[in-house]
C-alpha positions in Angstrom: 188.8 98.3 -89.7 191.3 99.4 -92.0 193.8 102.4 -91.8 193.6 103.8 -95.4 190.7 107.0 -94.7 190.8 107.9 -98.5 189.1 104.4 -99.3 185.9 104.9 -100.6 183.0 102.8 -99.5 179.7 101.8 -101.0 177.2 104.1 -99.1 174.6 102.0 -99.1 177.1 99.6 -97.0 176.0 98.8 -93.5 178.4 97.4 -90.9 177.9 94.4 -88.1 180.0 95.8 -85.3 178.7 93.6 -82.3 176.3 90.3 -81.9 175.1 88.6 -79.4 173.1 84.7 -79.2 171.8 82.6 -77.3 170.2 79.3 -78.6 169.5 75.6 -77.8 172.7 74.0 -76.7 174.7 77.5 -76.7 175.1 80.2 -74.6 177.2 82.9 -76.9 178.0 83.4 -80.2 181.5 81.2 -79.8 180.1 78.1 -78.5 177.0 78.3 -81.5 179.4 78.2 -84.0 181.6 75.5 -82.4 179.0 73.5 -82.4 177.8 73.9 -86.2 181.6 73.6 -87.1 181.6 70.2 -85.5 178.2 69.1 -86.5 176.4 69.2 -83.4 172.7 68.5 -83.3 171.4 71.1 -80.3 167.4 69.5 -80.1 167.1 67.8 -77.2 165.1 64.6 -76.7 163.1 64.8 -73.4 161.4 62.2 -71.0 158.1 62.4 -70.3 158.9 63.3 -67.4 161.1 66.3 -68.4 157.6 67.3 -70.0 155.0 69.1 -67.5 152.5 69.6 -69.9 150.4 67.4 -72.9 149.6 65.1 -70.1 147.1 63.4 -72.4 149.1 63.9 -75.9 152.0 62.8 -74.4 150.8 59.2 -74.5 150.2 59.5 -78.5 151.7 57.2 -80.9 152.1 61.0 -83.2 153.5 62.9 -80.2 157.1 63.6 -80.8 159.0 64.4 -77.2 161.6 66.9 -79.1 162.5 70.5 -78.8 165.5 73.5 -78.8 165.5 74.0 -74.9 166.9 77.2 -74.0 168.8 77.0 -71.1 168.0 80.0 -68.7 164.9 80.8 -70.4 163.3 81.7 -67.2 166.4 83.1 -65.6 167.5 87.6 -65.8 169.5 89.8 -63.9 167.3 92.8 -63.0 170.0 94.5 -61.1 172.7 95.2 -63.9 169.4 97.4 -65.2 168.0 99.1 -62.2 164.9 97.3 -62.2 163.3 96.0 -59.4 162.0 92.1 -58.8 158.8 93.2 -59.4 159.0 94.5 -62.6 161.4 91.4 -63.5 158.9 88.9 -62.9 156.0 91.0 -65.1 158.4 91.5 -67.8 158.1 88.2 -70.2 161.1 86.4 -70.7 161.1 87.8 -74.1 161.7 91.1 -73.3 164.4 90.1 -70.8 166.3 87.9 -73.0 165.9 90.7 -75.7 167.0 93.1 -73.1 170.0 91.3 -71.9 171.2 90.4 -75.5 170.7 93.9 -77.2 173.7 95.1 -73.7 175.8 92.4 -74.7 175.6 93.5 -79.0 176.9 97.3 -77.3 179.7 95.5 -75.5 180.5 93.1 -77.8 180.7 96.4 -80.1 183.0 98.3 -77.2 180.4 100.9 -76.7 179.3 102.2 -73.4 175.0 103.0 -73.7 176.3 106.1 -70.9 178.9 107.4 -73.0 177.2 106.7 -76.4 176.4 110.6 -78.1 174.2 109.3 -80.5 170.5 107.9 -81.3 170.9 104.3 -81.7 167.6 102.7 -82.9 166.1 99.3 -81.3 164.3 96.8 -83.8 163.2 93.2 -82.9 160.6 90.9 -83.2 158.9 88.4 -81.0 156.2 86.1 -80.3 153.3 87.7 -79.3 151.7 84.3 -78.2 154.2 83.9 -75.9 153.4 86.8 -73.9 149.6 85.9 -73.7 150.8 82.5 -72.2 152.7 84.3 -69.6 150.0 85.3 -67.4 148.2 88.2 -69.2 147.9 90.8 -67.1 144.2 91.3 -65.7 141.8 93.6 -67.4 141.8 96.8 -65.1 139.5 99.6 -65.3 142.1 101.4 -63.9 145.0 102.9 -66.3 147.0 104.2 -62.9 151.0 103.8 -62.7 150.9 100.2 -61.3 148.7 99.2 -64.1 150.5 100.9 -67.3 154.0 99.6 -65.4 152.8 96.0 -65.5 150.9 96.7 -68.9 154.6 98.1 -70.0 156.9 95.4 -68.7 154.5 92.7 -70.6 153.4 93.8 -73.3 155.4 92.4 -76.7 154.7 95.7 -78.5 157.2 97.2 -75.8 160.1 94.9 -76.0 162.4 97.2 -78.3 161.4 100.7 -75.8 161.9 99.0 -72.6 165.6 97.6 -73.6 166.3 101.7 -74.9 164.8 103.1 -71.9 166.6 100.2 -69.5 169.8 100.9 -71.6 169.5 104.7 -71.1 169.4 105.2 -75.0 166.9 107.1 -76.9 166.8 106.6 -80.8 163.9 104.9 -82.5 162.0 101.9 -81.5 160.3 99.3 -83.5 158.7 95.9 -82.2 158.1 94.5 -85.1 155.1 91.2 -86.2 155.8 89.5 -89.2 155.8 85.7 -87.8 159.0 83.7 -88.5 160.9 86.2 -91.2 160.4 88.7 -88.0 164.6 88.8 -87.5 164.9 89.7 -91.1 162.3 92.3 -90.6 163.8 94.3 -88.0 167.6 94.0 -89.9 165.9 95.3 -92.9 164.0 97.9 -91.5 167.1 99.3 -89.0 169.2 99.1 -92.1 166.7 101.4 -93.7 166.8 104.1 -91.0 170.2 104.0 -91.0 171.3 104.6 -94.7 168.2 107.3 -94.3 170.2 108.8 -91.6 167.7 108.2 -89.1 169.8 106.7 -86.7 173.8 107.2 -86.0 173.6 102.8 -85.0 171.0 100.5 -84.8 170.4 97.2 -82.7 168.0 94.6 -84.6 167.2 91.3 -83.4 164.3 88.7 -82.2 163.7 86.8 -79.4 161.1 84.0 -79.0 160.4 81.8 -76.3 158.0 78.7 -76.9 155.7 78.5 -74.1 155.4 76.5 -72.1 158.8 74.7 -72.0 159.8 72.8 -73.0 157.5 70.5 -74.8 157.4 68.5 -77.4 155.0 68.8 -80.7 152.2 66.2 -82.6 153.3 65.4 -86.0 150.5 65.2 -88.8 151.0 64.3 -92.3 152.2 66.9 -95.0 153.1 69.3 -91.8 156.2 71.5 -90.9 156.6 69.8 -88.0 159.3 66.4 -87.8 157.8 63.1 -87.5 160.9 62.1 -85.4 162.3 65.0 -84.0 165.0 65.6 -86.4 164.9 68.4 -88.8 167.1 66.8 -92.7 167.2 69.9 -94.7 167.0 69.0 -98.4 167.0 65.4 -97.7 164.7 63.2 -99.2 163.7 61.1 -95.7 162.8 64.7 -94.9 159.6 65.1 -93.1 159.9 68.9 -91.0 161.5 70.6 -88.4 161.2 70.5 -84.5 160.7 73.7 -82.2 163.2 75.9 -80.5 163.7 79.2 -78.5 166.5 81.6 -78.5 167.7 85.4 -79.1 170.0 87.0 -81.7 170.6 90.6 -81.6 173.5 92.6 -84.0 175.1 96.2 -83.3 174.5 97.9 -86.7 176.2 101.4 -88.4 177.7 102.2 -91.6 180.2 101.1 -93.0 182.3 104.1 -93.3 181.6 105.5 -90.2 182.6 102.1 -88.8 185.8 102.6 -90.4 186.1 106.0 -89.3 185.5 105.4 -86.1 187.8 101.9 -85.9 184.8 99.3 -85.0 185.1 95.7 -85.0 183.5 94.5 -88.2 182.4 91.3 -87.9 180.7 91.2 -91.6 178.9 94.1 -94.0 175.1 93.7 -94.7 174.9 94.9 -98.6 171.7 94.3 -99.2 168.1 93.7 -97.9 164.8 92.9 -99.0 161.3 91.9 -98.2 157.6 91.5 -99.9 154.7 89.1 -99.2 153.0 86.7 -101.6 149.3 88.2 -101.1 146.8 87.1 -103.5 149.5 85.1 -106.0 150.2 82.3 -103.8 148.2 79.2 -104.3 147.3 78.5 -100.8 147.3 81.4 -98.3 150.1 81.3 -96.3 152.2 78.8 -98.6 155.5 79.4 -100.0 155.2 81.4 -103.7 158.7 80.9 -105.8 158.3 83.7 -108.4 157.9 85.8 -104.9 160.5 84.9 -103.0 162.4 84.6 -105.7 162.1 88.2 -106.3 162.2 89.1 -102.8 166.3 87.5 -103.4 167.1 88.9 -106.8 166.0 92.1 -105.1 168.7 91.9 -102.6 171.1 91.1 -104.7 170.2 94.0 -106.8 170.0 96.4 -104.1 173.4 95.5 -103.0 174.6 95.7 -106.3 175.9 92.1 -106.2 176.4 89.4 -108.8 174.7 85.9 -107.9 177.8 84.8 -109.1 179.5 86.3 -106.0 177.4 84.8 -103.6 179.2 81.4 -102.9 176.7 80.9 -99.2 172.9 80.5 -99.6 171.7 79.7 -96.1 168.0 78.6 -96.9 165.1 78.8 -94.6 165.5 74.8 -94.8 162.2 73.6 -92.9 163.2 69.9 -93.7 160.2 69.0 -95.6 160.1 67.5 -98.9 157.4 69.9 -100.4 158.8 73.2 -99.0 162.6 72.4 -99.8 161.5 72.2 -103.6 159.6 75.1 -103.5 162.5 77.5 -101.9 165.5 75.9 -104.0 163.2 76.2 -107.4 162.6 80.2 -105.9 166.7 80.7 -105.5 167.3 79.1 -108.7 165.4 81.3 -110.2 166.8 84.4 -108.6 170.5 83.2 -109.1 169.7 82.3 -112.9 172.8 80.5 -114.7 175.8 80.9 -112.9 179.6 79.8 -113.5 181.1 79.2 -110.5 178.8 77.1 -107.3 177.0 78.5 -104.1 176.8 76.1 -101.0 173.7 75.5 -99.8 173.0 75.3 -95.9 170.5 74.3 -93.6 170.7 75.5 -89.6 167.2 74.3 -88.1 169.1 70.6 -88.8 171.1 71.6 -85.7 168.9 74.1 -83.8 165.3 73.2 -84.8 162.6 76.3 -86.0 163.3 79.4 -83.7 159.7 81.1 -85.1 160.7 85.0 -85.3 164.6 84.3 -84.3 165.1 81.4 -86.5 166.3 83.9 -89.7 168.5 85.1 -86.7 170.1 81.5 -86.2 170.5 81.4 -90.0 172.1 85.0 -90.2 174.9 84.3 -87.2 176.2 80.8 -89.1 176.7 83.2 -92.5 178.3 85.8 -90.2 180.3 83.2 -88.4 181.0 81.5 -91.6 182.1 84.9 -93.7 184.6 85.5 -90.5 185.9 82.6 -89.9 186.5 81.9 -93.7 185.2 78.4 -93.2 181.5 76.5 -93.9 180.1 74.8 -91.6 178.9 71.2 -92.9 174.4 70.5 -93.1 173.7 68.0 -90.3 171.1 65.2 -90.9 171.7 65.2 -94.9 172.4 61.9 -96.0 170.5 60.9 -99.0 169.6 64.5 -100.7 166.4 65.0 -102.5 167.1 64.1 -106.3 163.6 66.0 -106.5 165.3 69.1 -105.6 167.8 68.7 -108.9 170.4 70.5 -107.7 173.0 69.6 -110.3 170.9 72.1 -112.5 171.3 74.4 -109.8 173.6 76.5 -108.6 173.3 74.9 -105.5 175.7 72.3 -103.9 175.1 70.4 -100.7 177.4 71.4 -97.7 177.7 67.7 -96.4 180.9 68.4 -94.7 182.6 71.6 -93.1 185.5 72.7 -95.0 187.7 76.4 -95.3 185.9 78.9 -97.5 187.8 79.7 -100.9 185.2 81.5 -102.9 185.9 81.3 -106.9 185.1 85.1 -107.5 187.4 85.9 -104.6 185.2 87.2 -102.0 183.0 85.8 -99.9 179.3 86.6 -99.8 176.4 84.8 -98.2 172.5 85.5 -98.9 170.1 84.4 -95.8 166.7 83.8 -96.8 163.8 83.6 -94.3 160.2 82.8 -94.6 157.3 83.1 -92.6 153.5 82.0 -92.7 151.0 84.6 -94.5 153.1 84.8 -97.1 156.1 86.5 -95.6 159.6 86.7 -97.6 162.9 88.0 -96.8 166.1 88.2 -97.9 169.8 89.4 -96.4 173.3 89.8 -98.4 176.4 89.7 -96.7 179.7 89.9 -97.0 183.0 89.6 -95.8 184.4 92.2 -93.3 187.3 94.6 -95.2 190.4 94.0 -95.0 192.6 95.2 -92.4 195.8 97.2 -93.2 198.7 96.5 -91.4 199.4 98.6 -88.4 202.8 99.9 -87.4 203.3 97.4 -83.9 202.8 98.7 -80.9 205.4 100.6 -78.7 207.2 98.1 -76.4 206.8 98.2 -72.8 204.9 101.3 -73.1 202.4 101.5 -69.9 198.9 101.0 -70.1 195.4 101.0 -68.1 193.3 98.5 -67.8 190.2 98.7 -66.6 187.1 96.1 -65.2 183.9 96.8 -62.9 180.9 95.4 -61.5 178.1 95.9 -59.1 179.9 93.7 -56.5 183.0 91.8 -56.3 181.7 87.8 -57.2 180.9 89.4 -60.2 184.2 91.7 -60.9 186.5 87.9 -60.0 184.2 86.5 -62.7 185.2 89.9 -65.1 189.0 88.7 -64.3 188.8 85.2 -65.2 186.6 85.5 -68.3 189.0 88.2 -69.4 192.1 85.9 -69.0 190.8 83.3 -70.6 190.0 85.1 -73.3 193.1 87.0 -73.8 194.9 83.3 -73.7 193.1 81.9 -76.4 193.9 84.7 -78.8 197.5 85.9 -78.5 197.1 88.5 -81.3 195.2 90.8 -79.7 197.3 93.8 -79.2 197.3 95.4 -75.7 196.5 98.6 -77.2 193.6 97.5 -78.3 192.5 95.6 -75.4 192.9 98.7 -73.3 190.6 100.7 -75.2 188.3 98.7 -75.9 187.9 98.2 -71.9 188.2 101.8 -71.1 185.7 103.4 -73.3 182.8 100.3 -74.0 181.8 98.7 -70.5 180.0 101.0 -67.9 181.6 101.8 -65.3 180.1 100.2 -61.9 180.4 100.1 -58.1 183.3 97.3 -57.8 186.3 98.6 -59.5 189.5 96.8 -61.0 192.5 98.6 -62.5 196.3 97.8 -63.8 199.2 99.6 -65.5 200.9 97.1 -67.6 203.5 97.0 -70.0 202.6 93.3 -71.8 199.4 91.3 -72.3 201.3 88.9 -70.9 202.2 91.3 -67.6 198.3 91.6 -67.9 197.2 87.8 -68.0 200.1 87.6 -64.8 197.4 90.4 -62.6 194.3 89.0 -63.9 195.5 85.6 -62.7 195.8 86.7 -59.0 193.0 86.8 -56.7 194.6 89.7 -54.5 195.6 92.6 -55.6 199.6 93.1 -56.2 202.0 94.8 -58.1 200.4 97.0 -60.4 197.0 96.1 -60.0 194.4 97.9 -57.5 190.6 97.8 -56.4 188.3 98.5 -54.7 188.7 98.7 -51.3 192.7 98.8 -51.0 193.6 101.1 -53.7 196.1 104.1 -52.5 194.7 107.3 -51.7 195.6 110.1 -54.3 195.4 113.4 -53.9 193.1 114.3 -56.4 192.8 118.0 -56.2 196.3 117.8 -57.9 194.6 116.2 -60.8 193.6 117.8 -63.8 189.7 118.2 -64.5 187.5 118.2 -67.7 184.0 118.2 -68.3 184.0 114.4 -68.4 186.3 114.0 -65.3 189.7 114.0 -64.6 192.1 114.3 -67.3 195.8 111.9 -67.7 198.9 114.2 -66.3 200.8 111.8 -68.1 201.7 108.5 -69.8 204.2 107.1 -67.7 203.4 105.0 -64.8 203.2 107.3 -62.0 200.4 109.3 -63.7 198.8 106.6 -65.1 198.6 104.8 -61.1 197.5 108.0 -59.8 194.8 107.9 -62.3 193.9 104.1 -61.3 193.6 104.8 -57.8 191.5 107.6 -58.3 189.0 105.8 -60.8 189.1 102.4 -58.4 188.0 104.9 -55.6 185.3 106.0 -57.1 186.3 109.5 -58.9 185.1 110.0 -62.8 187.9 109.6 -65.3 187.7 110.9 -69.0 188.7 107.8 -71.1 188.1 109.4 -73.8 190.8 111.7 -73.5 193.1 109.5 -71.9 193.2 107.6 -75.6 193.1 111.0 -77.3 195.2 110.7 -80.7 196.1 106.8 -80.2 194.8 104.8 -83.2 193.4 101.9 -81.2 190.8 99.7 -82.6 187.8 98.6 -80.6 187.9 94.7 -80.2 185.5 91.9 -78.8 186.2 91.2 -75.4 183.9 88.9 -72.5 181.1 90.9 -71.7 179.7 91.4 -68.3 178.7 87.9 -66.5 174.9 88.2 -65.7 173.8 86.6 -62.1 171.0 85.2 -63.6 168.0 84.6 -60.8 164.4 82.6 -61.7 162.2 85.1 -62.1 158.4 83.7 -63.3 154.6 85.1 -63.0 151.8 82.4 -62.2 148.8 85.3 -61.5 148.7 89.2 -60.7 
């Protein structure tokens, strides 16, 4: 994001350009974070007769009626993707939720999946027990189109090609198993392919949907799982974690070429890392510290950053006595002595144990956090674990939330996620770079705006979200907000268009429910003559900057004629900006047989 092209990167540098989450008590990215910001706890505490299953656990004394409910976990919008009802209700909600997130990550990032040149990859993990709970498909002799569609839209092997083929994207795809480090999986590997040059961007994620749900769990002694519901990372009352659903998804590319090409940079991925304990752990499946502790010094290394730099260590954080200990002994040993101090966080204390995405839940709160400038304070830690000894640590509670002032003067967070079998991994981030002051924007120059949809409930819902949005941040620049809206949403049936001057003139047409002034669509837009317009390959080209031409060109796009965008922008030096993305009409889509 900044203006200075002779800067020189390090190449091994990969951007976040877009995200998109969903997670118990939050629908987007913006609502998660306000939550961990103000210490909400998102695990809900459910009746018995909000529970439809464990009809004879449920009467247990050990039977604890907590969970992460995702709200919507059952819902999709098969139309924004062409795909018939059908097909929605074979497809499990993994792969829809993973679906809808990885188009949200591409608009978040401003980019269009029809007018993207370039082979973006797809990694994610999810559950695969999830997808044999939702109604396994029968065992057909048969391998004709009807069966390998259903076989296709269920199986969890094909989460990461169905959202490219349903995105119209072709690039690599990789659905990848490695239990609950499975976010940290795909991030790693998608970083891989693209410093490799394997992929021009890369989308990595997890979904995971607990099925059925929601439900709550039976707590044994010396297990992950809470004995109350409550998950008390490093506390010493500590006794697990509860369950939860959700899906993260980030918009990946190099740094430079995110530069280059102006992106949004939310916060830079400098190194990655993964192993597995094997034979050296002492129990299979339990947590190794020389291991892990490896698996962190390695991404450190790889990123060629100083522990001392890294101020954030978001820990895996299962809220149990035993595996707290183990993981803070494994970073200790992987940051060595130190001389300035690292927070420590916890984020299952507010969401619960997300299985594959839960390293996802831990990755956005670092992301968040790096942009933001700010930690966010562990919930449920009141009396911490003297066991742990963290004053020989680097390590020091996050008890409150506070603004981020880093002693070595920039901000970097490791994410550490761990998985049963003996799976470690490890993520460094940093700060985004800093952005060089641009030159302000010409005055009461005209622009065009631009919003669609496939019908026009949808397209009012476009308008609100967008004034809303522009409302609560007065510094984005109309510039900005133009292009971004021109060239990174695809372009639908219901059209909306304005020539403004101001964001405020902008916020003025959004506001109105009819269409006045400088605003047209759909329906009552002006007939142009378009044969007096100028063509290109990509559609019809701008005659001009002032308002005529750019009206002319409205009408014609609002009626349904192709416009290059790209040309339109030609030579401008607009950045590409978040900005609401499309609003889903979710519908209940579920399978009970075939």
């Amino acid at each position: 994001m900044t203006e200075t092209p002779q800067q020189e990167y390090d190449p091994g540098d990969v951007a976040i350009i877009g995200m998109s989450l969903r997670a118990p008590g939050a629908r987007d990215k913006q609502q998660f974070w306000d939550n961990l910001v103000h210490g909400r706890e998102s695990v809900s505490f459910l009746t018995k007769d909000e529970i439809l299953v464990d009809e004879t656990l449920i009467h247990s004394p050990f039977y604890v009626r907590a969970c992460g409910v995702l709200e919507g976990y059952d819902q999709f919008d098969p139309s924004v993707f062409g795909i018939s009802d059908r097909m929605a209700k074979a497809m499990t909600p993994e792969n829809r939720l993973f679906l809808e997130s990885a188009w949200e990550s591409l608009e978040d990032g401003g980019y269009d999946p029809e007018r993207v040149d370039a082979e973006i990859g797809m990694y994610g993990a999810n559950n695969p027990q999830t997808a044999a709970l939702y109604s396994s498909p029968p065992d057909r002799v048969s391998v004709g189109p009807e069966a390998i569609e259903a076989s296709l839209a269920w199986s969890p092997d094909t989460m990461t090609s169905n959202a490219l083929y349903y995105l119209g994207l072709t690039g690599e795809a990789v659905t990848v198993a490695a239990v609950c480090a499975g976010f940290h999986y795909a991030v790693h590997l998608a970083c891989q392919s693209l410093l490799l040059g394997q992929t021009d961007m890369a989308i990595a994620g997890g979904a995971m949907v607990r099925l059925p749900h929601p439900r709550g769990h039976l707590w044994e002694e010396n297990r992950v799982l809470s004995k109350d519901g409550h998950c008390r990372p490093f506390d010493a009352k500590g006794t697990g974690t509860s369950l939860s659903s959700g899906v993260v998804t980030l918009l990946l590319k190099p740094l430079d070429r995110a530069v280059t090409d102006r992106d949004h940079i939310y916060a830079v991925v400098k190194g990655t890392a993964i192993n597995n304990n094997g034979v050296s752990a002492m129990a299979y499946g339990l947590a190794q510290p020389e291991r892990l502790s490896a698996c962190i010094a390695n991404a450190m290394e790889v990123g060629g950053v100083s522990p001392d730099s890294v101020s954030l260590y978001e820990a895996n954080g299962l809220g149990m006595v035993m595996t707290d200990e183990l993981e803070v002994h494994a970073a200790s040993m992987a940051f060595g002595k130190q001389t300035g101090t690292t927070s420590i966080g916890g984020v299952k204390g507010n969401v619960g144990h997300g299985g594959v995405v839960s390293g996802g839940f831990g990755a956005m709160k670092a992301v968040m956090s790096l942009y933001h400038k700010k930690l966010a304070a562990t919930i449920n830690l009141t009396e911490v674990n003297e066991d742990l000894d963290l004053p020989s640590t680097p390590f020091v509670p996050q008890v409150e939330s506070a603004d981020w002032e880093p002693e070595s003067g920039v901000r970097r967070a490791g994410i550490t996620s761990i998985g049963g079998g003996g799976y470690n991994a490890h993520l460094v981030l940093e700060e985004p770079p800093t952005v060089t002051e641009r030159a302000p924007e010409a005055a009461g120059r005209p622009r065009l705006a631009t919003l669609s949809a496939l019908d026009d409930a949808a397209l009012a819902r476009q308008r609100t979200k967008l004034r809303d949005w522009l409302i609560a941040d007065p510094d984005l620049r109309l510039d900005d907000i133009c292009f971004s809206l021109n060239v990174g949403r695809k372009v639908m049936e219901r059209r909306w268009a304005a020539v403004v001057r101001s964001r405020e003139e902008l916020i003025e047409v959004l506001s109105s429910d009819v269409p006045r002034g400088p605003a047209v669509t759909t329906g009552s837009a002006p007939q142009v003559n378009t044969d007096s317009l100028s063509r290109g390959d990509n559609g019809i080209v701008r005659s001009g900057t002032d308002v005529r031409a750019l009206s002319d060109l409205a009408a014609a796009w609002v009626n349904g004629h192709r416009v290059d965008f790209g040309s339109l922008h030609l030579g401008e030096a607009s950045h590409r900006v978040p900005l609401p993305t499309y609003p889903f009409q979710p519908r209940r889509f579920w399978r009970t047989d075939w």
